[in-house]
SEDOBA-220703 format. One record per residue: x negated, y negated, z negated of N, C-alpha, C in turn; residue in one letter. Coordinates in steps of 0.02 Angstrom, whole numbers, plus 50000, padded with zeros to 5 digits. Layout:
REM residues N
<atom <X; Y; Z>; <X; Y; Z>; <X; Y; Z>; 'A'> ...
***
This chain:
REM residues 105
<atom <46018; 47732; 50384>; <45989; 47794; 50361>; <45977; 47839; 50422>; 'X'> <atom <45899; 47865; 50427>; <45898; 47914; 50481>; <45929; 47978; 50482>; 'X'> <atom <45942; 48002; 50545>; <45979; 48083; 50525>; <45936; 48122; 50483>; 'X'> <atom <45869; 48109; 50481>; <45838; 48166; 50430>; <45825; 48149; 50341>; 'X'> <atom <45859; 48084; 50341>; <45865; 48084; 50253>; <45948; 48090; 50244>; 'X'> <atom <45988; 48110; 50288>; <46059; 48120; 50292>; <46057; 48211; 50296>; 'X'> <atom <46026; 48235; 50327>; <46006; 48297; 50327>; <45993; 48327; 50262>; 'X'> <atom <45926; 48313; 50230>; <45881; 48296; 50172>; <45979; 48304; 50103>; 'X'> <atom <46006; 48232; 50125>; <46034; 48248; 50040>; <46091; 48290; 50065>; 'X'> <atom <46116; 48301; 50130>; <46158; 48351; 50127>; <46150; 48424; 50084>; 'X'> <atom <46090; 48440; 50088>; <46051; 48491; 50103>; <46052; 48504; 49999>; 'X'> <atom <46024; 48422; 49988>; <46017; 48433; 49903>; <46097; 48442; 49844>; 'X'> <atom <46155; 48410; 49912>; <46240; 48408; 49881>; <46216; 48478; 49914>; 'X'> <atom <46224; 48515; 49933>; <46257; 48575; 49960>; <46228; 48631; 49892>; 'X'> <atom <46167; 48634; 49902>; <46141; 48660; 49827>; <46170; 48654; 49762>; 'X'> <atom <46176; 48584; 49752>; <46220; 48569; 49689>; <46265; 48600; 49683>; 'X'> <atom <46330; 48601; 49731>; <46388; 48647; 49740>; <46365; 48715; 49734>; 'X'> <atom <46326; 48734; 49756>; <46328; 48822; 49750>; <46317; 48816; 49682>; 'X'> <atom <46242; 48783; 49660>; <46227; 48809; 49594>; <46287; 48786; 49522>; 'X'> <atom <46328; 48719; 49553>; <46388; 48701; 49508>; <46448; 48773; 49504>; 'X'> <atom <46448; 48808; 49567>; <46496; 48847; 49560>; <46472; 48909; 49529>; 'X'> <atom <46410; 48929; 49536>; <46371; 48987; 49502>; <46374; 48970; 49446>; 'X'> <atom <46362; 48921; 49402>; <46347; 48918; 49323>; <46449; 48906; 49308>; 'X'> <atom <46483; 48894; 49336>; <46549; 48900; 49310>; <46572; 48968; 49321>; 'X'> <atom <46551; 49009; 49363>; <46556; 49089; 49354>; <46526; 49107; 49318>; 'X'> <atom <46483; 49114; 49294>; <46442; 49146; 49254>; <46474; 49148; 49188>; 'X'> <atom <46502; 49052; 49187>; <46507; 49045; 49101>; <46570; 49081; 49101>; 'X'> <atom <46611; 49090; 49142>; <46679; 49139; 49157>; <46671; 49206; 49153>; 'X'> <atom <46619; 49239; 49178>; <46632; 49310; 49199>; <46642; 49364; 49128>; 'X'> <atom <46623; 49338; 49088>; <46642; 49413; 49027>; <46623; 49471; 49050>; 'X'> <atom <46668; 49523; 49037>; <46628; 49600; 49035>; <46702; 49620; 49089>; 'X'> <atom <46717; 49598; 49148>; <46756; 49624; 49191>; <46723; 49668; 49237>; 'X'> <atom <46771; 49720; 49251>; <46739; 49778; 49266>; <46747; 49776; 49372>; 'X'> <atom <46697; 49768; 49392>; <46703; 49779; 49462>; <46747; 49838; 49515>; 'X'> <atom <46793; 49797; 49547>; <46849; 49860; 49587>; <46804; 49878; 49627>; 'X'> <atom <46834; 49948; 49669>; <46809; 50007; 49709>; <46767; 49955; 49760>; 'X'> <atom <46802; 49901; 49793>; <46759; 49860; 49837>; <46705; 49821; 49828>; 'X'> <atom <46701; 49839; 49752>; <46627; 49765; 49714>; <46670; 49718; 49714>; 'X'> <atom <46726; 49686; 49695>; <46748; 49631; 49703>; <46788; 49637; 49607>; 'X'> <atom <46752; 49571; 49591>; <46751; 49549; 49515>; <46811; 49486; 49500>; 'X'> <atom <46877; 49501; 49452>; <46903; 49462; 49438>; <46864; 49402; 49387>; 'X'> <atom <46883; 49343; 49394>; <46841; 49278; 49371>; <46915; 49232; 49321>; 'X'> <atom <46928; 49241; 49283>; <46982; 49186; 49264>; <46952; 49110; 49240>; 'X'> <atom <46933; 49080; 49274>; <46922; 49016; 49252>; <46978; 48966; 49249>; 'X'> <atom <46986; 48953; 49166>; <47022; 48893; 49166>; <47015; 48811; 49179>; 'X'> <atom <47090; 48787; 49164>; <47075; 48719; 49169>; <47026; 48696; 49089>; 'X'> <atom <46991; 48641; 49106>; <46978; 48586; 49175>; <46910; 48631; 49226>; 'X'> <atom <46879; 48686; 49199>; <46859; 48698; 49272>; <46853; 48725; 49314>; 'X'> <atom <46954; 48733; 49285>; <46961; 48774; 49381>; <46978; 48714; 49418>; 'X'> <atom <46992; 48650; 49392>; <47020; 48602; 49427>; <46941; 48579; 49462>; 'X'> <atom <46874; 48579; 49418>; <46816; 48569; 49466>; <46798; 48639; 49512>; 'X'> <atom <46818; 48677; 49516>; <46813; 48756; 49544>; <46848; 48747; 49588>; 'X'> <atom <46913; 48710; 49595>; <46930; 48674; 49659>; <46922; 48635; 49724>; 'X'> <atom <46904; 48602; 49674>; <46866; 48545; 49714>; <46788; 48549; 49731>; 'X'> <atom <46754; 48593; 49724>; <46691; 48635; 49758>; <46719; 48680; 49801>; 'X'> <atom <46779; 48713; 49781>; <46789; 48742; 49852>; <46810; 48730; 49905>; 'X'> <atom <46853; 48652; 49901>; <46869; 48616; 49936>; <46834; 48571; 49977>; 'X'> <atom <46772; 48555; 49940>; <46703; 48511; 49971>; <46691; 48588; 50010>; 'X'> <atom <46653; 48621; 50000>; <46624; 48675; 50035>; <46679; 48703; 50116>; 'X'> <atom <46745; 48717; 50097>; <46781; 48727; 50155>; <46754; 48675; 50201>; 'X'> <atom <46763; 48606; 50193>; <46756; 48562; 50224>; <46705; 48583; 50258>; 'X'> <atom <46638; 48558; 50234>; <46576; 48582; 50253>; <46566; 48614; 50296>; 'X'> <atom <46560; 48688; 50271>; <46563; 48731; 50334>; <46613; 48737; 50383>; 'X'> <atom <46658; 48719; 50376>; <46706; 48733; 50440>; <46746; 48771; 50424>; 'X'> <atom <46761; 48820; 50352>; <46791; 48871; 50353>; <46879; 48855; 50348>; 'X'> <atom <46903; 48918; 50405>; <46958; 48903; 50404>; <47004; 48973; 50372>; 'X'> <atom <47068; 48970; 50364>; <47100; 49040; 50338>; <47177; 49019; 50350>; 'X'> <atom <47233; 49078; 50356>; <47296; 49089; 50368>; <47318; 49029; 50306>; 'X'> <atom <47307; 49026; 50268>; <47325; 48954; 50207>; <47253; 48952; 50156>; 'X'> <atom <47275; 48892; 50104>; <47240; 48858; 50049>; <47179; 48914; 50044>; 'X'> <atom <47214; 48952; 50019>; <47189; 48984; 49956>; <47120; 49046; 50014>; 'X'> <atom <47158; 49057; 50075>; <47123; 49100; 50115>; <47047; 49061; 50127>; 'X'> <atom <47051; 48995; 50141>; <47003; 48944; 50146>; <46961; 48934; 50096>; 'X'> <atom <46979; 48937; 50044>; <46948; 48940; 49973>; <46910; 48983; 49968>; 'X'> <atom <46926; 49040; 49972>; <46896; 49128; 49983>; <46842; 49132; 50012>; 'X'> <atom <46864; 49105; 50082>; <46804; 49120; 50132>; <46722; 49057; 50121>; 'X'> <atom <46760; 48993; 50096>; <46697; 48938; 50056>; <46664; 48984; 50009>; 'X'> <atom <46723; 48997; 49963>; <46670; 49047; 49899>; <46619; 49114; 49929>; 'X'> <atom <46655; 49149; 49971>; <46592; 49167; 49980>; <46535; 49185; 50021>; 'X'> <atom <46555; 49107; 50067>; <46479; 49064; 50101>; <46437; 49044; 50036>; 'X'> <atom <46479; 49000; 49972>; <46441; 48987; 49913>; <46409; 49042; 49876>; 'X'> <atom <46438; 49085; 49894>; <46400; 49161; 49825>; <46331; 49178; 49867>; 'X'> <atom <46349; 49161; 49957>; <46282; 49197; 49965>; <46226; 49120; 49971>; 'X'> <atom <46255; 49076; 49983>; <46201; 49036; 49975>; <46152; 49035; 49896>; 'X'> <atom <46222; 49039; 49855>; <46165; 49036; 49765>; <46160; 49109; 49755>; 'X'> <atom <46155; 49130; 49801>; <46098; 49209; 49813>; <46096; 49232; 49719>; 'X'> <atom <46162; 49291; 49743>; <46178; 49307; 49671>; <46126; 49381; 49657>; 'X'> <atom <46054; 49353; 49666>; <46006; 49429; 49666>; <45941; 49380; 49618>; 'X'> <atom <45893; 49438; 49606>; <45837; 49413; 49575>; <45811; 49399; 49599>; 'X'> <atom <45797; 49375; 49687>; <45768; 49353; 49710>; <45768; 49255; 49712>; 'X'> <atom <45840; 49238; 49704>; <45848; 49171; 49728>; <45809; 49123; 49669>; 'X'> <atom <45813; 49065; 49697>; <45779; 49005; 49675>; <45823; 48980; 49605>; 'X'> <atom <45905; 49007; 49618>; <45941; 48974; 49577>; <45950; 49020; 49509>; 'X'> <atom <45918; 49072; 49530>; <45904; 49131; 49440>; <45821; 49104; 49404>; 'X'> <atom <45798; 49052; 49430>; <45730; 49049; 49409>; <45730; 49052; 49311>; 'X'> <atom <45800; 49036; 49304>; <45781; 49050; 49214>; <45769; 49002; 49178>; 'X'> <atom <45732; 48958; 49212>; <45711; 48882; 49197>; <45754; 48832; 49135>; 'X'> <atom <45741; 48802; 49101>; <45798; 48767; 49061>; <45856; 48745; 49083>; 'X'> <atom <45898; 48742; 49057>; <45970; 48717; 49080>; <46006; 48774; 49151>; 'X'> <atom <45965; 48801; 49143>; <45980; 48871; 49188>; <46017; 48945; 49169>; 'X'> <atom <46049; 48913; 49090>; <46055; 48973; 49051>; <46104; 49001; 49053>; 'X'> <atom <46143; 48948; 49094>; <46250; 48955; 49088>; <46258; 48924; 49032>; 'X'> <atom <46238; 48907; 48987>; <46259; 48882; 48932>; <46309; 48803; 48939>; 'X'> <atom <46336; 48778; 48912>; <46347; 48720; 48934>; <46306; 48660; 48876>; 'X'> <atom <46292; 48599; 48895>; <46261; 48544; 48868>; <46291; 48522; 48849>; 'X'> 
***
């Protein structure tokens, strides 16, 4: 495989992950009210906080991100992931499109 179809599906897993972790927030977020800093509690349960894991764990990897422990590492993946699935009306991943609804299938 050349580096540029290794590039290529990196590029299409890395998307997946953002937009896998965006539609499991979403289906989480309820009507929680944002603290003084903009920062929104999320309770996602099992089973997918156990996949909410393991996207944040692929993603640490990924980028490189490191933190004082686990959970600091987690933090800093999530939110390289929030700005990649570009949580505005601008991004590609709000297009609205079917199966785009949060809903689950």
């Amino acid at each position: 495989m050349i580096a540029s179809e290794r590039f290529e599906r990196a590029a299409v897993l890395g998307v997946a992950v953002a937009e896998e972790a965006r539609r499991l927030l979403r289906f989480h977020l309820g009507d929680g009210e944002a603290g003084a800093d903009g920062t929104v509690l999320v309770d996602v349960p099992y089973p997918d906080a156990a996949v909410m894991t393991a996207l944040l764990d692929v993603a640490a990897d990924c980028f490189g991100e490191r933190g004082g422990s686990v959970e600091e590492t987690r933090q800093a993946a999530l939110e390289t992931l929030l700005q990649l699935a570009g949580f505005d009306d601008e991004s590609q991943l709000n297009s609205g499109g079917p199966g785009h609804d949060g809903r689950r299938t």
